[in-house]
VOKOL-632189 format. One record per residue (C-alpha): residue number from 0; residue in three letters; x, y, z. Coordinates in Angstrom, 1 decimal. Example, Ala and Ser with C-alpha at 12.3 -4.5 7.8 and 13.67 -1.06 7.14 Angstrom:
% VOKOL-632189
+-----+---------+--------+--------+--------+
| num | residuo |      u |      v |      w |
+-----+---------+--------+--------+--------+
|   0 |     ALA |   12.3 |   -4.5 |    7.8 |
|   1 |     SER |   13.7 |   -1.1 |    7.1 |
+-----+---------+--------+--------+--------+
% end
This chain:
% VOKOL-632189
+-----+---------+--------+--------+--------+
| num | residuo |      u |      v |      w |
+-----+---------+--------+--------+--------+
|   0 |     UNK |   93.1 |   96.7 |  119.1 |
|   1 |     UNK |   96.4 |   95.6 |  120.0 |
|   2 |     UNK |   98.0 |   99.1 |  119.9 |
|   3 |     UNK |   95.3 |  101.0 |  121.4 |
|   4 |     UNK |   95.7 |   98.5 |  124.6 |
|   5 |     UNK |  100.0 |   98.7 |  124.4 |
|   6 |     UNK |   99.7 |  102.7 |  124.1 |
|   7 |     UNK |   97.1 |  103.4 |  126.7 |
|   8 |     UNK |   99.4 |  101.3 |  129.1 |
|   9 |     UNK |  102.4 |  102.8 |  128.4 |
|  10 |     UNK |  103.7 |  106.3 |  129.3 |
|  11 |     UNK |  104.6 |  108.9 |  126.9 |
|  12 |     UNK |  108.1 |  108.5 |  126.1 |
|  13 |     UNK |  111.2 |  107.1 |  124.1 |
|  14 |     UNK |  111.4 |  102.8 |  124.6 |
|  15 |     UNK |  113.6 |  101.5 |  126.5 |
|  16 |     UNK |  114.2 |   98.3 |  128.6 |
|  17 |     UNK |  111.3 |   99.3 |  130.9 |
|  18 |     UNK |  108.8 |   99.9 |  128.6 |
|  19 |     UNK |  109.6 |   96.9 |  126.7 |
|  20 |     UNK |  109.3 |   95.0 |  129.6 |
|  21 |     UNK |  106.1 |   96.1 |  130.5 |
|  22 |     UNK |  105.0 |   95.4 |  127.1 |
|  23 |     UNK |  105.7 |   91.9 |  127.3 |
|  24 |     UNK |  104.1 |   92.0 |  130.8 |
|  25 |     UNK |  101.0 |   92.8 |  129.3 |
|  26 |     UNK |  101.5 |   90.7 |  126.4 |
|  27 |     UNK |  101.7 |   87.6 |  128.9 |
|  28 |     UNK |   98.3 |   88.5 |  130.4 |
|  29 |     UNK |   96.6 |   88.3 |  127.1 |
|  30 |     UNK |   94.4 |   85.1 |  125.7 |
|  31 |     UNK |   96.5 |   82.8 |  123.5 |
|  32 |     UNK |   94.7 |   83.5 |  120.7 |
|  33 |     UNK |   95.1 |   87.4 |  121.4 |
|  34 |     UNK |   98.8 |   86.7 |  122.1 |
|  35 |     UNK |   99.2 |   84.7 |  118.7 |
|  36 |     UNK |   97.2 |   87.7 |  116.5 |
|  37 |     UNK |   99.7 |   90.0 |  118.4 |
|  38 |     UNK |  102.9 |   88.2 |  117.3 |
|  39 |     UNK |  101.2 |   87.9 |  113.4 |
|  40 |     UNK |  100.8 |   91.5 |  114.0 |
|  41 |     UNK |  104.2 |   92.3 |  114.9 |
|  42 |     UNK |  105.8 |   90.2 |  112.4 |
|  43 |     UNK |  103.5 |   92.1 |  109.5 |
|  44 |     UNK |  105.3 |   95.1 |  110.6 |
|  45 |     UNK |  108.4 |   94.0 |  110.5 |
|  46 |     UNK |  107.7 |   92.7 |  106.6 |
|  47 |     UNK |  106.4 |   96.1 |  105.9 |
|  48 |     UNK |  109.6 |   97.8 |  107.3 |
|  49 |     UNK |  112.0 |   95.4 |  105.3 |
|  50 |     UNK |  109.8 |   95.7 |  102.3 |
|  51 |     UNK |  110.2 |   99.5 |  103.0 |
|  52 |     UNK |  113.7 |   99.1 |  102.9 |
|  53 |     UNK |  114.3 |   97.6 |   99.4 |
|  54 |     UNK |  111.6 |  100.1 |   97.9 |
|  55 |     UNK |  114.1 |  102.7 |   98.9 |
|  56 |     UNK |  117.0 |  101.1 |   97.8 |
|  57 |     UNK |  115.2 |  100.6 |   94.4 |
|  58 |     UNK |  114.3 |  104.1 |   94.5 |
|  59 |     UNK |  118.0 |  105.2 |   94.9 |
|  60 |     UNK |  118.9 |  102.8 |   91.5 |
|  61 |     UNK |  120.1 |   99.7 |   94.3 |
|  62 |     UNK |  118.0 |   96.8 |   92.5 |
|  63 |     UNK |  118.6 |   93.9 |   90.7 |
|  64 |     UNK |  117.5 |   93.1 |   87.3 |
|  65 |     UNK |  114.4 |   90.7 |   87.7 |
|  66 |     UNK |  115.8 |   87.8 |   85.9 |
|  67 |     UNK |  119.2 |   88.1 |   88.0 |
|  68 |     UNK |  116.5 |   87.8 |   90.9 |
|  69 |     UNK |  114.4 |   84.4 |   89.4 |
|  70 |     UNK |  118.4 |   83.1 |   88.6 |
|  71 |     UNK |  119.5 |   82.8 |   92.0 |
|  72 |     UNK |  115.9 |   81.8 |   92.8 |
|  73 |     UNK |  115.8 |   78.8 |   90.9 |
|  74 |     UNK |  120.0 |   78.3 |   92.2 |
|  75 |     UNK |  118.8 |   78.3 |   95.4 |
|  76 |     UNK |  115.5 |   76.1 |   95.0 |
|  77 |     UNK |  117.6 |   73.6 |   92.5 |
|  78 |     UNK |  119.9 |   73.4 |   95.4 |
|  79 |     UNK |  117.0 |   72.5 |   97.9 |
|  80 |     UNK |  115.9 |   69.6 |   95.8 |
|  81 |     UNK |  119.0 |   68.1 |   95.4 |
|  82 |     UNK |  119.8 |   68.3 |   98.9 |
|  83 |     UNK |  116.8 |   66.7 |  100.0 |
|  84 |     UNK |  116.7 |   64.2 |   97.6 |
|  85 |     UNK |  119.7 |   62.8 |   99.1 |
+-----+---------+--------+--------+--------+
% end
């Protein structure tokens, strides 16, 4: 729903400053609860494009071995703990 609204508004061309400011003009008129299922909206893209980017890099032979991955996992949650244990 979102898109449809954004694309029928917009003209046909690359983004720029204007059309970004015209989208957020339009974002402002919608109802909170519209703008808030826009923002989740836009922030699920953005995990799907990051998530993108390390199947690539796992596709070119760029990954880490899974237990390197849970190792600085449980560094970095050990490290949570004890800081706010403090």
């Amino acid at each position: 729903m979102h898109k449809r609204l954004f694309t029928m508004a917009l003209p046909k061309r690359k983004p720029d400053k204007t059309s970004f400011n015209q989208v957020l003009k339009l974002a402002s008129q919608l109802a909170p609860k519209e703008q808030e299922k826009l923002v989740q909206a836009m922030q699920l893209e953005e995990l799907r494009r990051e998530i993108m980017v390390g199947v690539k890099q796992i596709e070119r032979g760029e990954g880490i071995p899974g237990e390197q991955v849970f190792q600085r996992l449980r560094a970095r949650h050990n490290e949570l703990v004890r800081k706010s244990t403090k």
